[in-house]
C-alpha positions in Angstrom: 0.0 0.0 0.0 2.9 2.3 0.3 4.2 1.8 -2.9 0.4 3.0 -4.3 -0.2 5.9 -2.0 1.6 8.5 -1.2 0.3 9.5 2.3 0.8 5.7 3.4 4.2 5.8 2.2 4.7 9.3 4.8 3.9 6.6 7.9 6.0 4.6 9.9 5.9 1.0 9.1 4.3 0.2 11.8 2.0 2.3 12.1 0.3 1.1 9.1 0.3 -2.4 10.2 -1.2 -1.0 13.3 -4.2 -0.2 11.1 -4.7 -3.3 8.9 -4.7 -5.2 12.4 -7.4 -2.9 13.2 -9.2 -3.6 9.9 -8.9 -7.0 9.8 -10.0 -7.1 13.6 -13.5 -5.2 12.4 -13.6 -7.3 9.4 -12.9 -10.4 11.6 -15.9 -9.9 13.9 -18.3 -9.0 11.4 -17.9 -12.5 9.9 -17.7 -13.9 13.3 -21.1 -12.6 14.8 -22.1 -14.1 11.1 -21.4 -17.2 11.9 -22.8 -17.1 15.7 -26.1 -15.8 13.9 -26.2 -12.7 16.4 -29.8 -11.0 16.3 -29.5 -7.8 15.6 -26.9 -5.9 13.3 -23.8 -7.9 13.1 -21.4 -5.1 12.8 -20.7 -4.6 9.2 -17.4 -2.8 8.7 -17.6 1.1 7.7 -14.6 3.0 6.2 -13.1 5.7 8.7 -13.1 8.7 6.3 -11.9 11.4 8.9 -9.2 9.4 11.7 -8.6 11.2 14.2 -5.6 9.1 15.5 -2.8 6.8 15.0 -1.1 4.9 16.9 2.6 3.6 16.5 4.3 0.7 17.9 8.3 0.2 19.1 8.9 2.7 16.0 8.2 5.7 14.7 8.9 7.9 18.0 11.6 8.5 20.1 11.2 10.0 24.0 13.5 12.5 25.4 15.0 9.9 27.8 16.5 13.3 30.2 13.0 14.8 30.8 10.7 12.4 29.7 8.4 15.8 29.0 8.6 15.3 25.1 8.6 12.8 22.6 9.5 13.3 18.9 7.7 11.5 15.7 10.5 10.5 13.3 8.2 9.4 10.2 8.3 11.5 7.0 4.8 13.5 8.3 7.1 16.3 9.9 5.3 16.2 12.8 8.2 16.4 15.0 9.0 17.2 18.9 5.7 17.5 21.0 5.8 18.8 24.4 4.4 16.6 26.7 1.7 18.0 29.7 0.4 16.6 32.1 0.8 14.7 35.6 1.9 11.0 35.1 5.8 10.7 35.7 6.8 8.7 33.0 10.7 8.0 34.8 8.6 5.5 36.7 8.6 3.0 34.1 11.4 1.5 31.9 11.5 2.4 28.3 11.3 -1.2 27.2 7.5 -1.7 28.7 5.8 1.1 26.5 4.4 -0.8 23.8 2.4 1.7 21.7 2.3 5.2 21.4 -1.1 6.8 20.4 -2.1 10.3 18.8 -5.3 11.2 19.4 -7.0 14.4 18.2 -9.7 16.0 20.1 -11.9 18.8 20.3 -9.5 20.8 22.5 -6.1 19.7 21.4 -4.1 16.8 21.0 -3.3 14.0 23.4 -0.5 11.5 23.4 -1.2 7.9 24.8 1.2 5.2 26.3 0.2 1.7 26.1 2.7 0.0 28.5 2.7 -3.8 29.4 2.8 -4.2 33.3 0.5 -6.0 35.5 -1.0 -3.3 38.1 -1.9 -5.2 41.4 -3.0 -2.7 44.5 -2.8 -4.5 47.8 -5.8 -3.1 49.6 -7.3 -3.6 53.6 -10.6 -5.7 53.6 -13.5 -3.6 54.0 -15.8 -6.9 55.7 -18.7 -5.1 53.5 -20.9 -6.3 50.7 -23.0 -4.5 48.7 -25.7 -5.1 45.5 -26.7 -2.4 43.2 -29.6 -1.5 41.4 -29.4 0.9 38.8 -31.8 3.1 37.7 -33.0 6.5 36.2 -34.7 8.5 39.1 -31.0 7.4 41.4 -27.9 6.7 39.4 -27.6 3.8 41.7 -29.9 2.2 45.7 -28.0 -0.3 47.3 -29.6 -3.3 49.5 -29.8 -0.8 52.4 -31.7 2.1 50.9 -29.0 4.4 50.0 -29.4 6.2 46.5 -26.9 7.8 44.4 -28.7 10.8 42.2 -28.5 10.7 38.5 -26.4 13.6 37.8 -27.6 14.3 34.3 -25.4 15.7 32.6 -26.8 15.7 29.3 -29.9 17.3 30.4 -28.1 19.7 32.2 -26.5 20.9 29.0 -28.9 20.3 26.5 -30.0 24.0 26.6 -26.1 25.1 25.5 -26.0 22.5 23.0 -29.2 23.3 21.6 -28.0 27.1 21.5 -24.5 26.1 20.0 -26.4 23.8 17.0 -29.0 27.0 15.8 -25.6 28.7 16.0 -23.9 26.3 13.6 -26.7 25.9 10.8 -27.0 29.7 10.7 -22.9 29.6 8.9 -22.2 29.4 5.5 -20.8 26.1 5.2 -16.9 26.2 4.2 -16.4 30.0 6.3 -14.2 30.3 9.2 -17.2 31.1 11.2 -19.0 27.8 11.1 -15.6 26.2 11.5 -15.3 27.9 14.7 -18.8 27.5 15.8 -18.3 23.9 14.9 -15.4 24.0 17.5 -17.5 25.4 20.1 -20.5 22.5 19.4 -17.5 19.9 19.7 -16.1 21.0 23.3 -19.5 21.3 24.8 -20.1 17.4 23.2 -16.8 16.2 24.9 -17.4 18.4 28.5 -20.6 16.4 29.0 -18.7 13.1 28.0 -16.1 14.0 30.3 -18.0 15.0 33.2 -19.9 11.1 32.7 -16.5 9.4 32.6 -15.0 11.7 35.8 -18.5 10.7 37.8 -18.1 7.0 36.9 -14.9 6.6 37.6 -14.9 8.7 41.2 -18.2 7.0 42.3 -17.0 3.3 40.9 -13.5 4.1 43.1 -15.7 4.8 46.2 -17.3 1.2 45.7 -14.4 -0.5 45.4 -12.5 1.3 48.2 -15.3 0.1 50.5 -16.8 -2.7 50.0 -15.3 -6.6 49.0 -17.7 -7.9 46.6 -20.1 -5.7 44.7 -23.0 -7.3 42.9 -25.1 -5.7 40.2 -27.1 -6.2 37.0 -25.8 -8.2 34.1 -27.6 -5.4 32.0 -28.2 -5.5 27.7 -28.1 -1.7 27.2 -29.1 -2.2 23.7 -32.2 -3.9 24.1 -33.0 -1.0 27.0 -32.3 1.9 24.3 -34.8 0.6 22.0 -37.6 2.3 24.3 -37.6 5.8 22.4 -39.1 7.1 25.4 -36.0 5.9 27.9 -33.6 6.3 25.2 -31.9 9.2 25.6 -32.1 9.2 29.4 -30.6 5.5 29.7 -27.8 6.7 27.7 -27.1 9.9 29.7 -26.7 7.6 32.8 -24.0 5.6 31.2 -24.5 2.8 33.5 -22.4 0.7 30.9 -19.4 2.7 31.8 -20.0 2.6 35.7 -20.0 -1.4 35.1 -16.6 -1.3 33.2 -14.6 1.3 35.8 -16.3 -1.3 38.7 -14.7 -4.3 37.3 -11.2 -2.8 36.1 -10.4 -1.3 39.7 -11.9 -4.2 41.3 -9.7 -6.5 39.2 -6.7 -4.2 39.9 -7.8 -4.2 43.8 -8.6 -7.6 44.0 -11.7 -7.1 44.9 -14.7 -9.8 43.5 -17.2 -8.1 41.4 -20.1 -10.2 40.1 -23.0 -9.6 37.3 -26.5 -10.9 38.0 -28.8 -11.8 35.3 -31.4 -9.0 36.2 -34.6 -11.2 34.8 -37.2 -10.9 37.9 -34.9 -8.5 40.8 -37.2 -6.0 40.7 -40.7 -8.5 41.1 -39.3 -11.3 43.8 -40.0 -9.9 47.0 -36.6 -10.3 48.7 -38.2 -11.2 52.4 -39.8 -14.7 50.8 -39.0 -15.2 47.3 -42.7 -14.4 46.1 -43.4 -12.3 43.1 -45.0 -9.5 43.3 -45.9 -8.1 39.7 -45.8 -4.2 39.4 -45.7 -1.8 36.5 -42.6 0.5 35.9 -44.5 3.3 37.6 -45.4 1.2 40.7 -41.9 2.8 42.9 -43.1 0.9 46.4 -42.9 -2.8 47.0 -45.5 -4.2 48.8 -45.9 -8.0 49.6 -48.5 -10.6 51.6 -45.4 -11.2 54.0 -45.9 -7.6 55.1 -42.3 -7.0 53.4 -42.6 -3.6 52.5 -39.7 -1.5 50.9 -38.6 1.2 47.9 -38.6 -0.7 44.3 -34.5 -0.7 44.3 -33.7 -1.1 47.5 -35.8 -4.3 46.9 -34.2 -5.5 43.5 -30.5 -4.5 45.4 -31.5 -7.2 47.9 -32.2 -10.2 45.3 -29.0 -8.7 43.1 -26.9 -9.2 46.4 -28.7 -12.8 47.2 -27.3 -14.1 43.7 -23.9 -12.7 43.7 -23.0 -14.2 46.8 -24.3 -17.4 45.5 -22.5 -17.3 42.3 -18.4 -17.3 42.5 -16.3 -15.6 40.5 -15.4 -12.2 39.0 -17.9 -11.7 35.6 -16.1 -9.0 33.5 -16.4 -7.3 30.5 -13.6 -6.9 27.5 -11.8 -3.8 29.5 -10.4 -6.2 32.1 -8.2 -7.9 29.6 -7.3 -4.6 28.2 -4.4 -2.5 28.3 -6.0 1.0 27.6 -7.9 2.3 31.1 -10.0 4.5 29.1 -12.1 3.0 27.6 -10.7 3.2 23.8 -10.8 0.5 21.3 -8.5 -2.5 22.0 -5.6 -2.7 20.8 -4.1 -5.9 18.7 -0.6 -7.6 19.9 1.5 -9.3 16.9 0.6 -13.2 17.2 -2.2 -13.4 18.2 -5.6 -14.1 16.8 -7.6 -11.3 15.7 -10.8 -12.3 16.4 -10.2 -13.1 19.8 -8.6 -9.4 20.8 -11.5 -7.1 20.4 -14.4 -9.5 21.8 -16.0 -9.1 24.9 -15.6 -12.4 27.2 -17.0 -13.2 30.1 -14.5 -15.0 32.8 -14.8 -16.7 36.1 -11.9 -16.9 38.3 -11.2 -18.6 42.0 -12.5 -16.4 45.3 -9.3 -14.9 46.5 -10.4 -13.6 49.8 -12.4 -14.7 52.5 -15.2 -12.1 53.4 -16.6 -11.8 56.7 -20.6 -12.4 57.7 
């Protein structure tokens, strides 16, 4: 492909082969959830017309090994030395364990990624406490004894500037400096809501972790949720899925056991005798024969703790066998099988603690 085109040629080896892994990976999965006969849309691969990012491997940069503060690209793209900002000390690791080196463009600038390979284990003190969550959209989360987390809503919250920001951009001439500008202003205000989601999931999923041993919640299909038009956009402003993800990362990195309930029936079982007690969606109060009365999810928290302690093991998503803490696509390692990298997989692994009653 280098010999053909001309912008290929400007990029490092490996970078390139960087993106055919990532090609083939996308191509790879589409036949894959072909074969499984997946329900739904199976993931037909799109071409990326405007990539934002690239990501080289061993080659291609070169850090300043005095300060560690800048790195310098050394393909024919000219891009040159970049000073580094920011607050992760990069003397704390050997050269030889950073793997990849990504460049990402965003909204705001551009941000520079290392993808090292280390194993980060955190010995933490047992906090003798279990807990089961129940998600939902009034509370971000109620646990089994009645304390809610609110929903902080931070599209809502912001849909009024966004709003403004859009009548702002279709008023431009498209091509003009001003609707590139105005177009720059939409974007920030896009990634500041994202931001603020992923800064309140990953704050409120350390809290978990830090106190409690094992932490059981809802084995939830947010896919199948979203296709309620009405819920829609609501469901996806909680971003419950990325709460889940930061949960099982820290507590794999804490060793702490986190476990994901199949969520058919938490919310109807009374947890006080195991009878169910059908309600609607608007019904918020359980009320059962047994005289077990309680809130909805404080309820459902109850059975989603009574099934995590009966099942053993840790239930994870794809992040836990990733490198990238972020959240970003995962990343494909020479030798291996392509299919089998960007997957999600679901794992059980031996109780390595002994929790207290």
């Amino acid at each position: 492909m280098a010999h053909d085109f001309h912008f290929a040629n400007k990029l490092n080896s490996q970078a390139r082969q960087s993106s055919a892994e990532r090609s083939w990976s996308a191509i790879s999965r589409f036949y894959d959830n072909c074969k499984k006969k997946i329900p739904g849309k199976k993931g037909y691969p799109k071409f990326k017309k405007n990539c934002r990012s690239v990501e080289y491997k061993t080659t291609g940069w070169k850090l300043d090994l005095n300060t560690r503060k800048a790195i310098t690209f050394t393909d024919k793209n000219n891009i040159g030395r970049l000073k580094l900002v920011g607050t992760y000390d990069l003397h704390f690791y050997p050269i030889e364990l950073i793997k990849r080196v990504r460049l990402i463009r965003r909204a705001d600038g551009y941000y520079c990624q290392f993808i090292l390979s280390i194993d980060v284990k955190i010995d933490s003190l047992p906090a003798n406490s279990l807990i089961g969550l129940d998600v939902g959209l009034e509370s971000f989360y109620t646990d089994q004894n009645g304390q809610k987390i609110d929903n902080p809503r931070f599209l809502r919250k912001g849909e009024k500037k966004l709003k403004k920001l859009q009548r702002r951009l279709s008023r431009k001439k498209k091509g003009s400096s001003n609707r590139r500008k105005a177009r720059q202003k939409l974007a920030k205000a896009h990634l500041k809501i994202s931001r603020q989601r992923q800064d309140f999931a990953v704050k409120l999923a350390r809290c978990v972790i830090y106190s409690n041993d094992v932490i059981a919640y809802e084995d939830l299909r947010i896919k199948n949720l979203v296709k309620n038009h009405c819920l829609a956009k609501s469901i996806k402003d909680a971003a419950w899925y990325q709460f889940r993800e930061w949960i099982e990362y820290l507590g794999e990195k804490h060793g702490k056991i986190t476990v994901a309930v199949a969520p058919h029936y938490t919310s109807q079982k009374c947890s006080n005798c195991g009878e169910t007690v059908k309600k609607s969606l608007s019904t918020r109060t359980h009320i059962c024969a047994c005289g077990c009365q309680l809130d909805r999810d404080e309820n459902a928290a109850r059975n989603i703790l009574k099934i995590g302690l009966s099942t053993v093991g840790h239930t994870g998503t794809w992040l836990k066998d990733s490198l990238n803490a972020l959240g970003e696509d995962t990343a494909t390692f020479s030798g291996a099988i392509l299919s089998k990298q960007v997957t999600s997989v679901n794992k059980e692994s031996p109780v390595t603690a002994t929790i207290g009653a």
